[in-house]
C-alpha positions in Angstrom: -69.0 41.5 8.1 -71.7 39.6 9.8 -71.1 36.7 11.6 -74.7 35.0 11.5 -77.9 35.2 11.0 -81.3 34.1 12.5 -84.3 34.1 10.9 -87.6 33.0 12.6 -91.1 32.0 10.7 -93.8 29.7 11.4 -93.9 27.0 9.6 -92.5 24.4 7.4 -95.3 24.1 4.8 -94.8 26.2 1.2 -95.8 29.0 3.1 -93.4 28.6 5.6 -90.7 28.1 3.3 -91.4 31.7 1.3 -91.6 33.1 5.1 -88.3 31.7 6.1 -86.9 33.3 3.4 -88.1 36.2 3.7 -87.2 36.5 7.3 -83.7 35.4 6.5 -83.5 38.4 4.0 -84.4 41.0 6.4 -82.1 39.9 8.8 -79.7 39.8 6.0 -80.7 43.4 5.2 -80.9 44.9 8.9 -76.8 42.9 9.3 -75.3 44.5 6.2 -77.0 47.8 6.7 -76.5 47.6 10.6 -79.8 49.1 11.2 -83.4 47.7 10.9 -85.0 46.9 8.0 -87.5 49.0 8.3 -84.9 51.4 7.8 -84.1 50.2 4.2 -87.9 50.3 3.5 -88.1 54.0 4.1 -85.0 54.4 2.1 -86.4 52.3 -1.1 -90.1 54.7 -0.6 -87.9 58.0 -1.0 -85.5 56.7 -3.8 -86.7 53.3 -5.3 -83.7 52.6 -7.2 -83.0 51.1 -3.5 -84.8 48.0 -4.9 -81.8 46.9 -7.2 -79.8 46.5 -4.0 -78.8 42.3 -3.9 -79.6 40.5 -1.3 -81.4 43.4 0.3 -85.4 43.7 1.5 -86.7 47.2 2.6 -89.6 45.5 4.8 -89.8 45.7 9.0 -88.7 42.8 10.6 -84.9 42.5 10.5 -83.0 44.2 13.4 -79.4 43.7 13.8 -77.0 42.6 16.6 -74.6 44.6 18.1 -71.9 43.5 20.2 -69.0 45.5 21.7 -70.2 48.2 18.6 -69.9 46.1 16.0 -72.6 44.5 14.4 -72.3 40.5 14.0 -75.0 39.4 12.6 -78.9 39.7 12.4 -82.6 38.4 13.4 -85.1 38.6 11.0 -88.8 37.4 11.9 -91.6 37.2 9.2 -95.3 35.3 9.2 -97.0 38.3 12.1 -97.3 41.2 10.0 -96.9 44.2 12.4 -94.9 42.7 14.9 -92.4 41.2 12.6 -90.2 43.7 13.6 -91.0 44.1 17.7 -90.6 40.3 17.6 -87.0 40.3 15.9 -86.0 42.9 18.3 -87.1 41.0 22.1 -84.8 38.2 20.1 -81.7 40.9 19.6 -82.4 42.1 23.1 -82.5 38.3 24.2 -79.0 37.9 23.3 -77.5 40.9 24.6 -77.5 43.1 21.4 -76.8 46.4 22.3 -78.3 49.5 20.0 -76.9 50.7 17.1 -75.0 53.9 17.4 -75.9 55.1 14.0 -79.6 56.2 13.7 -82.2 54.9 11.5 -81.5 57.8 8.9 -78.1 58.5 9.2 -76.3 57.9 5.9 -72.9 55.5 6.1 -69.5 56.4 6.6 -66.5 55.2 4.8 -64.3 52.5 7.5 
């Protein structure tokens, strides 16, 4: 189970509040999945019932940290479109996250 998670928007007007949130969630999704989000998004565009998912959001920007190959938490960045996700992933990297071992489209195994 993840240990923390970041998330990273810019602001705190109403605006900033949604982005916050939604940063949160994808660094929620890219922890509990141990993979990016973007991953879950092109999961939810081949099999929408992927939407239903709690606490989940198929959209780049969430990239999760590894440590010792296990994965502890998450950083989720939202408010600069595109590099939502480049952005979460220099923050990963800044705190030693190593990659996942389990590629973007690999399906889940049992622990």
């Amino acid at each position: 189970m993840p240990a923390g998670i970041c998330s990273i928007s810019n602001g705190p007007t109403a605006t900033g509040r949604t982005r916050s949130r939604w940063a949160t969630l994808k660094a929620r999704t890219a922890a509990l999945r141990e993979r990016p989000s973007s991953a879950f998004a092109k999961r939810v565009a081949e099999r929408p019932g992927f939407l239903a998912v709690p606490n989940c959001l198929g959209v780049p920007g969430g990239v999760p940290i590894i440590w010792e190959a296990e994965c502890i938490g998450g950083v989720g960045v939202s408010g600069i479109g595109e590099n939502d996700e480049p952005v979460a992933q220099a923050g990963a990297d800044a705190v030693g996250s190593e990659k996942p071992k389990r590629s973007e489209t690999s399906r889940r195994r049992p622990r």
